[in-house]
Every structure is written in C-alpha cells, then in structure tokens.
C-alpha positions as CSV (number, residue, x, y, z in Angstrom):
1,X,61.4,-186.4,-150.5
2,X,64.2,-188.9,-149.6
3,X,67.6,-188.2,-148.0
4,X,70.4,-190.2,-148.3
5,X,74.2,-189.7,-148.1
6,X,77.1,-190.5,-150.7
7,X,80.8,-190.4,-149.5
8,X,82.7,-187.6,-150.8
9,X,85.8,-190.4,-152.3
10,X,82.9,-191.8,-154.8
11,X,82.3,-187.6,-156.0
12,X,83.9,-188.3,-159.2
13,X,82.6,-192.0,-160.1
14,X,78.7,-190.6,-158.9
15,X,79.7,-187.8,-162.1
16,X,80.7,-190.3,-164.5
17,X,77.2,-192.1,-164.1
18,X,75.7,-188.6,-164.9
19,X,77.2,-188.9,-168.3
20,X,74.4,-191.3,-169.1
21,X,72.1,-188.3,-168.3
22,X,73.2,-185.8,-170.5
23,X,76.8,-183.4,-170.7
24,X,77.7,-182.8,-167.4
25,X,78.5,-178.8,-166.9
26,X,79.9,-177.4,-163.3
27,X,81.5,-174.3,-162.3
28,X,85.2,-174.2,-163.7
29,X,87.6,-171.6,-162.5
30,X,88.3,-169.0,-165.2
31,X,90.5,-165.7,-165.5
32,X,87.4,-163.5,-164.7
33,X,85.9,-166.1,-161.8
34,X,83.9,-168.9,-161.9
35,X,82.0,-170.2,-164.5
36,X,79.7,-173.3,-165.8
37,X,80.7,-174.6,-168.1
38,X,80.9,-178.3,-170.0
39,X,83.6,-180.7,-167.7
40,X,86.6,-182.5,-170.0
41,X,87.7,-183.6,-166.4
42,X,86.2,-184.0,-163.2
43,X,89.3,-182.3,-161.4
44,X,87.9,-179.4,-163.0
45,X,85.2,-178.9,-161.3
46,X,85.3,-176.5,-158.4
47,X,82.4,-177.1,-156.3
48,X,83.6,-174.4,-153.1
49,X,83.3,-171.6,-155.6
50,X,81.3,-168.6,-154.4
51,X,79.2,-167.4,-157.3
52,X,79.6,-167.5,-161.0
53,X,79.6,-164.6,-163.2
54,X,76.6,-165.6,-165.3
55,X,73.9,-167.2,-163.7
56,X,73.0,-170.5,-164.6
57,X,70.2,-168.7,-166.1
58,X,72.3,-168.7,-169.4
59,X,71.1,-172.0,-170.3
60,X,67.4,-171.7,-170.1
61,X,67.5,-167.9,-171.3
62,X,70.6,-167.9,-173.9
63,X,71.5,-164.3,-174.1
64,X,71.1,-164.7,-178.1
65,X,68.9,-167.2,-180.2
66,X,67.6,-167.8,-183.2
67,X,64.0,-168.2,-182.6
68,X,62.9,-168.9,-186.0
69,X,63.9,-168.5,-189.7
70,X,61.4,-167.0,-192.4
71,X,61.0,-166.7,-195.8
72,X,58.8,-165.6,-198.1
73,X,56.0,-167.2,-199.4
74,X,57.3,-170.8,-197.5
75,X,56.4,-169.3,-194.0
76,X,58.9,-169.9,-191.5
77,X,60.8,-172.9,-190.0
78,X,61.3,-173.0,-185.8
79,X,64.7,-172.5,-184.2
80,X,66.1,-175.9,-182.7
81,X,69.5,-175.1,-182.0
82,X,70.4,-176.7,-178.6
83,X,66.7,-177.2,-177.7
84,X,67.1,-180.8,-177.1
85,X,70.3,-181.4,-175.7
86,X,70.3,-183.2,-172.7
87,X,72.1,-181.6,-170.1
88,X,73.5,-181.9,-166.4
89,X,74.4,-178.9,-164.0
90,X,76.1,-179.9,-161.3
91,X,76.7,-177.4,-158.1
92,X,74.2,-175.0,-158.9
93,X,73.4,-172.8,-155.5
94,X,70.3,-173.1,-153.9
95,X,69.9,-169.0,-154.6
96,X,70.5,-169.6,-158.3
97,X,67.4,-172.7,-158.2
98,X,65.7,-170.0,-156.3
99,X,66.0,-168.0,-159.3
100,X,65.3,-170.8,-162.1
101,X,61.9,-171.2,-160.2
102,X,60.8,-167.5,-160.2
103,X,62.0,-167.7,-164.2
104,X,59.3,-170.7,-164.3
105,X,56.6,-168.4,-163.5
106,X,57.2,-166.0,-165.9
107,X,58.1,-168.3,-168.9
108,X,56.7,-171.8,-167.8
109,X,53.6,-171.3,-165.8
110,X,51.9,-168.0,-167.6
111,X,49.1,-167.9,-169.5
112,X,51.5,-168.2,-172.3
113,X,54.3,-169.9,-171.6
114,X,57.6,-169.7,-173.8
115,X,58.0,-173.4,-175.7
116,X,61.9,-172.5,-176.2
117,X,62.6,-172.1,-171.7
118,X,60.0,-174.7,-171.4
119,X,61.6,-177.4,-173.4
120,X,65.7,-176.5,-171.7
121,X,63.6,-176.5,-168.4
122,X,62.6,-180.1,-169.1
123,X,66.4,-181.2,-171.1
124,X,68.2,-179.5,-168.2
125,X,68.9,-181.5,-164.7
126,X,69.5,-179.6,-161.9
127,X,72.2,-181.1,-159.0
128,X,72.6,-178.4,-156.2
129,X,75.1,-177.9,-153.7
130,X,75.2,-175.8,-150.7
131,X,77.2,-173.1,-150.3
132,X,79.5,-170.9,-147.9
133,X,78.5,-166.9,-147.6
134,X,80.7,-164.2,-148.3
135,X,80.6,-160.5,-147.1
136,X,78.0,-159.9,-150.6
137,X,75.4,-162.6,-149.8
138,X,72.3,-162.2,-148.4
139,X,70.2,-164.3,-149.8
140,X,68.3,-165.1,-146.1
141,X,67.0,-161.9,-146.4
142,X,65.3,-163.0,-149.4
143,X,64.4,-165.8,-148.2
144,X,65.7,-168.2,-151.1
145,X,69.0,-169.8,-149.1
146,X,66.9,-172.9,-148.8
147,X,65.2,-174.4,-152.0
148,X,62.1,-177.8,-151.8
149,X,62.1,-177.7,-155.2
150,X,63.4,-176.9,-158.6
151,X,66.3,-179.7,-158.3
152,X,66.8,-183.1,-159.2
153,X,69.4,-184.0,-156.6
154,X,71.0,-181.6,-153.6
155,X,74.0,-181.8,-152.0
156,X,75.0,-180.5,-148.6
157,X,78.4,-181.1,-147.1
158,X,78.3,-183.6,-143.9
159,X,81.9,-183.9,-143.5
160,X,82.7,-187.2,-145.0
161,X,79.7,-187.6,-146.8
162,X,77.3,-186.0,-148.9
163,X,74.3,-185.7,-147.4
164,X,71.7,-185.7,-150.9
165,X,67.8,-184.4,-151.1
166,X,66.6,-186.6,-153.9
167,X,64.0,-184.4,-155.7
168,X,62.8,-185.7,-158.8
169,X,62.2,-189.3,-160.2
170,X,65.2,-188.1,-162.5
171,X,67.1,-187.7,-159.3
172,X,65.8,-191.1,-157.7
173,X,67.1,-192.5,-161.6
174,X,70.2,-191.0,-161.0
175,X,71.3,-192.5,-157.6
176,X,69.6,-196.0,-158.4
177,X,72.0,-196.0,-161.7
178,X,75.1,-195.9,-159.1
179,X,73.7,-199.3,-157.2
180,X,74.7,-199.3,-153.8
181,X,77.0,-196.2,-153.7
182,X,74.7,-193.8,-151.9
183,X,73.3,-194.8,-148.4
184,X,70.4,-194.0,-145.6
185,X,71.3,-191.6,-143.6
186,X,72.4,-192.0,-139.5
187,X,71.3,-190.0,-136.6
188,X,75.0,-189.0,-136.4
189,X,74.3,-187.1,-140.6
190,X,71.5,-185.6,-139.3
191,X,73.1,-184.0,-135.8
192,X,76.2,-182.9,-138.5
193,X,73.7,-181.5,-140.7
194,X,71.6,-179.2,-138.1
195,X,75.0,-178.1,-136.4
196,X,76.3,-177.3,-140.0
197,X,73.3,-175.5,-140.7
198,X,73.0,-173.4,-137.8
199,X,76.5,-172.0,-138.3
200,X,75.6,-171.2,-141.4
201,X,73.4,-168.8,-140.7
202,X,75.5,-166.7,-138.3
203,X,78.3,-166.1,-141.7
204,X,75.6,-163.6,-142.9
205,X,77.2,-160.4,-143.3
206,X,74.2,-158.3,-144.8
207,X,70.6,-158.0,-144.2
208,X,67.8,-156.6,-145.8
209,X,64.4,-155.9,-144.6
210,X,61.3,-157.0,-146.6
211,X,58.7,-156.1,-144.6
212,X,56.2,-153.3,-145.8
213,X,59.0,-153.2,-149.1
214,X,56.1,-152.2,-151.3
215,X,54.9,-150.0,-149.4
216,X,58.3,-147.8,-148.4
217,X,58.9,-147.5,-152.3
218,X,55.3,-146.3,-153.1
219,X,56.0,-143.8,-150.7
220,X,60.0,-143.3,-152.0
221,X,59.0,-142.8,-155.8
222,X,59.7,-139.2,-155.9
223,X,62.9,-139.9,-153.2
224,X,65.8,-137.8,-154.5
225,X,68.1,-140.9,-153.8
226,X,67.1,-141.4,-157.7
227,X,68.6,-138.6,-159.2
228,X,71.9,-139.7,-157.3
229,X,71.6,-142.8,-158.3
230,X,70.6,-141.6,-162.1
231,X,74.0,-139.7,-161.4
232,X,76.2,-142.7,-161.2
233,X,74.8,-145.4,-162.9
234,X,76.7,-146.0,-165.9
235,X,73.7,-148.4,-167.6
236,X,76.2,-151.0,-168.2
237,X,74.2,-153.5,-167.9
238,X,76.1,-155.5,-165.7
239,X,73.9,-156.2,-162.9
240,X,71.3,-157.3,-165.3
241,X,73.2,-159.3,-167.3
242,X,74.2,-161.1,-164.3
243,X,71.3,-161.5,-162.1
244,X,69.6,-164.5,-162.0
245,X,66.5,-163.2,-162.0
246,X,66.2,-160.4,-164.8
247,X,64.3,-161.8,-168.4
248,X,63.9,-158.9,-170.3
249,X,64.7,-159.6,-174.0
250,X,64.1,-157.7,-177.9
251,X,63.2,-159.4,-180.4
252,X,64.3,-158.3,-184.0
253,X,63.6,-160.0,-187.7
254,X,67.6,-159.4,-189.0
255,X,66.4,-159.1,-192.7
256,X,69.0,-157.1,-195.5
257,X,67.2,-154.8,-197.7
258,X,65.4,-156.0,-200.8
259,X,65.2,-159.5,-199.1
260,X,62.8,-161.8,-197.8
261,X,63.9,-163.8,-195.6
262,X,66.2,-164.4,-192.7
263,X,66.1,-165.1,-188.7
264,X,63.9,-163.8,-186.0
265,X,66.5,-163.2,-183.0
266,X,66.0,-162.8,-179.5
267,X,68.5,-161.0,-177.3
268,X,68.8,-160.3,-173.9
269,X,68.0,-156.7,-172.8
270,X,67.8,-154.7,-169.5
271,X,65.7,-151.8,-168.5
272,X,68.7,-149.4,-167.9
273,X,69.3,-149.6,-171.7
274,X,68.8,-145.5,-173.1
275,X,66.8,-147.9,-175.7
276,X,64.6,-150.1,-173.4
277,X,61.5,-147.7,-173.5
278,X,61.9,-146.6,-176.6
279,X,58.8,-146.4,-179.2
280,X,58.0,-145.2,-182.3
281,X,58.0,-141.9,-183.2
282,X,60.6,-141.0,-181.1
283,X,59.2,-141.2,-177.7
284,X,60.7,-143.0,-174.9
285,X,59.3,-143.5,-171.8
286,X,62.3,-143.0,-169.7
287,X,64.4,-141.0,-170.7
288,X,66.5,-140.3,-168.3
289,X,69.2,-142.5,-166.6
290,X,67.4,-141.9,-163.1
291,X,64.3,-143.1,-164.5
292,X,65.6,-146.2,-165.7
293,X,67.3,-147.7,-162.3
294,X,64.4,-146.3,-160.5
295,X,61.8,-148.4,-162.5
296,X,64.8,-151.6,-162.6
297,X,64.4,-151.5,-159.0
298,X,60.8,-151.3,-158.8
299,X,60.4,-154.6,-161.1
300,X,62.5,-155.9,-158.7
301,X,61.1,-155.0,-155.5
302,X,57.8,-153.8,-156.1
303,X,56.2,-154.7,-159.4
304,X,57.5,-158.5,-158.7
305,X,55.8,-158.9,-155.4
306,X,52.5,-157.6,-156.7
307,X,52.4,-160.1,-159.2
308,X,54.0,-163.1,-158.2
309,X,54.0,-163.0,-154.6
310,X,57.9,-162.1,-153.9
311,X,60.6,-160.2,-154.9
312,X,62.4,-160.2,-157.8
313,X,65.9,-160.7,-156.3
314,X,67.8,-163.9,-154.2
315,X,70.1,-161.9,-152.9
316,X,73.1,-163.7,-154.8
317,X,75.3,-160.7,-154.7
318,X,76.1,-160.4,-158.2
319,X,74.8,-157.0,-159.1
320,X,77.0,-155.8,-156.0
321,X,80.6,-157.4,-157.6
322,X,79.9,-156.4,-161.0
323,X,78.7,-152.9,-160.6
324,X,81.9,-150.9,-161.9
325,X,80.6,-147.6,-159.8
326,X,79.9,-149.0,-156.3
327,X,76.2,-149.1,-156.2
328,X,75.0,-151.7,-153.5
329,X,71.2,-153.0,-153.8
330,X,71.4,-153.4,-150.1
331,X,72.4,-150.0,-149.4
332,X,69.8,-148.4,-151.6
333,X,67.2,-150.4,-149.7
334,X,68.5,-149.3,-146.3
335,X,68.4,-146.5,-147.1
336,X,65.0,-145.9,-148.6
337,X,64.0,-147.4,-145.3
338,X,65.9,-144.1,-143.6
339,X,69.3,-146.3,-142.5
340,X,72.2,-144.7,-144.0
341,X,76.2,-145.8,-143.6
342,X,73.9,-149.7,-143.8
343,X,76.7,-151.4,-145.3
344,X,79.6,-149.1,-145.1
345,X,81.7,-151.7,-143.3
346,X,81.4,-154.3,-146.5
C-alpha cells in the first residue's frame, strides 16, 4: 500500500480531477442530516459530518430496482438502469467501507453472487475519510474503525495535509492524474498521524463486548428482555433501513390482471416487517413483534458470526439515532451480558 500526503488548499482541484472518474457524490448537509449525494459544487461538500442517514449502501443495494422486464412468449429483457454509471464517493467512513466489505460476502463472494451489486461494486470508487466519534459510536468495539481494504483512496486529517492510503490501481490512477500535487510523506506526517490516532481512541464513549457473543445469546434466547423489547418496538423499520449492514430484500413480478408482462422488482425489506416470515397458506413464522427483533438481533450478532466469521454490525450508531422509541443495540447487549443502567449516561 502506499502513503502519501495532499495539502488540504488543493481539496477542491484533487475533486475536479475525479470528474474524469465518474460523478463525484459526498455527504451534503440536508434538513434531516447528512446525506450523499451528487456534488453541483465542491463547497458543498461537508466532509466533518458525523454519519449520514442512509448508508452508502444505497448505491450498491438501491432500496427499489427493476431487475428485469418480462413478457410473454419474448422471455424477458435484464434491468440496466444505473448499472454502468461510473461513479465517485468521496468521504465515506471507514465503518461504512467496513460495511460495503461484509455486503461483498454475501452478494459478491457467495456461491452465487448477485451480477446487479457486483457490477456497482466494480462502477463505484470508494475515497474514505476518517472521522471524529460522537457519544453513539462504537465502532472499536466492532472492530471496523480501521479498514486495509475496500477503498480506492483514504484520507486521514494530518493538520495541513492529507495524509492518503492509496488502495487500488484506480486510486494510484487517481493521484498520478493530479501530477505532482500529492507528496511522500515526512517523519513529522507520520508522528502527527500516531498522536492523532491515539487521541482518537480515548473519544469513545460506548463499548461493547464481543467475547463469547454467541454464546451469551444461545443461552439468552428465551431471556424475557424479548418480550420487552417485542413491547416497544414499533417495527418501523428504521434501524434497518439505515444500517449499513442489513440486505434483506422481496422480490415481486408487478403484473395487472389478464396481462403478461411487466417488471420483476426488488425492494428492500427487514425482518421486523409483520410480513417478513410470512408463507403461504397463512403461516408466518414469527408472528409476534418479540419474535421478530429477537431473530433481527440474532442475524446480527449470532447467525452472522457463524457464517462469516464476525458480526453483522460496525457499530455506526445509526439504528440508535433513528429508533423513534429509544431502543439502544448497546444497551440490549449489556444487558444480556447481566450489566444494566450500561449506557444510561448517553
């Protein structure tokens, strides 16, 4: 990997080289918080934000598609629709890459991998940014604050510079197109960097513990923490819809009666839906609302880590600003674990 520096007064010239790469999306501030969105103006971009609302998951995982149109006897033609558009996303946290990487195993590295995230994955370039923690984060915990991979460029603030982990060849094409603008790095960078990144760590407000996780909620699945949370969750959806992490999706052919033809549509779903488990005849498989955030947090915690290695959550903080009713994924952990009053002061 190389390392090099770009002074923070060339920021907006280094973007308008990107533009060769592809529309250049960063977080812009909006009237509900921070979002990415396509840039008409660098001064736009707010690269100190805390989190955006949607993940950029959003690009690789639309929350609606059209993933192919049918009709009968022709067969069916492929969606396309944004597929290959070449784009840029500049200031993406290293928690949200975290994410994108955990999506690749799931829809890019299976046994059968999705050709619709597969071909974004490969349109989309990936320029990171470090971050500052507020009282929600606790992405540490998760261990996904620190990312070797899943970026083409990343960015961590030196001061006066940029100091910049080139990741990719598309990164190394990306600061070679700016000639001599970005720079080796000096022993002073790299004594900035460490100091910077020690004090990082000591802004961590919250903490979970991911030892024996598994295990404690085997031995929790009849815990009547459950029923009280079954007893508050409203099954918004929020903290799916904004986690970085969740992929569950329904697929439906949108056909009017007496036709033939028409688009096969894939929407974003979540677990806590009434619907989710729902088969035919009637049946559903979790009924009731305790049921349904009990098995959304087993994915998460559990079922994740037996498949893939790791949990299912970065510890962004998302699910515990949009929940309308309170309920803190940190808290619940603690206090499966038997710590009560964890987070009280947050």
């Amino acid at each position: 990997m190389k390392i090099l520096k770009l002074p923070k007064e060339q920021l907006d010239f280094f973007a308008s080289v990107l533009q060769q790469f592809g529309e250049v999306h960063a977080p812009v501030r909006t009237r509900a918080g921070y979002s990415f969105r396509a840039l008409e103006r660098w001064s736009e971009a707010c690269l100190d934000y805390d989190r955006t609302v949607l993940p950029p998951k959003k690009y690789f995982l639309p929350p609606r598609e059209t993933m192919l149109t049918y009709r009968r006897p022709d067969g069916y033609v492929a969606g396309s629709e944004g597929l290959n558009q070449k784009l840029v996303l500049f200031g993406v946290h290293a928690c949200d890459i975290f994410a994108l990487n955990l999506l690749d195993k799931v829809f890019a590295e299976g046994v059968f991998p999705d050709p619709y995230y597969r071909t974004r994955r490969r349109n989309v370039a990936v320029i990171g940014i470090d971050c500052e923690p507020d009282e929600h984060c606790f992405c540490p915990s998760m261990r996904a604050d620190f990312v070797e991979r899943g970026f083409d460029l990343f960015f961590y603030d030196i001061g006066d510079h940029y100091l910049v982990m080139v990741g990719t060849a598309l990164g190394d094409d990306m600061v070679l197109a700016t000639g001599p603008l970005f720079t080796p790095v000096a022993d002073a960078d790299i004594v900035e960097y460490k100091r910077r990144s020690a004090l990082k760590k000591t802004k961590y407000q919250l903490e979970v513990d991911l030892r024996d996780l598994p295990e404690i909620f085997e031995l929790e699945y009849g815990s009547e923490i459950w029923e009280e949370l079954g007893r508050t969750c409203l099954a918004c959806g929020n903290c799916s819809t904004s986690c970085p992490t969740c992929y569950c999706y329904d697929v439906q052919d949108q056909v009017e009666l007496g036709s033939t033809e028409g688009p096969r549509v894939r929407t974003a779903d979540t677990c806590l839906y009434s619907q989710h488990a729902a088969v035919a005849g009637g049946e559903n498989f979790r009924h009731s609302q305790a049921s349904r955030i009990k098995f959304y947090y087993y994915h998460k915690q559990r079922g994740f880590v037996m498949e893939h290695g790791r949990p299912g959550c970065v510890g962004c903080g998302r699910c515990i600003v949009h929940c309308p009713v309170g309920i803190h994924v940190v808290d619940v952990i603690n206090r499966l674990r038997g710590v009560r009053d964890a987070v009280a002061s947050h």
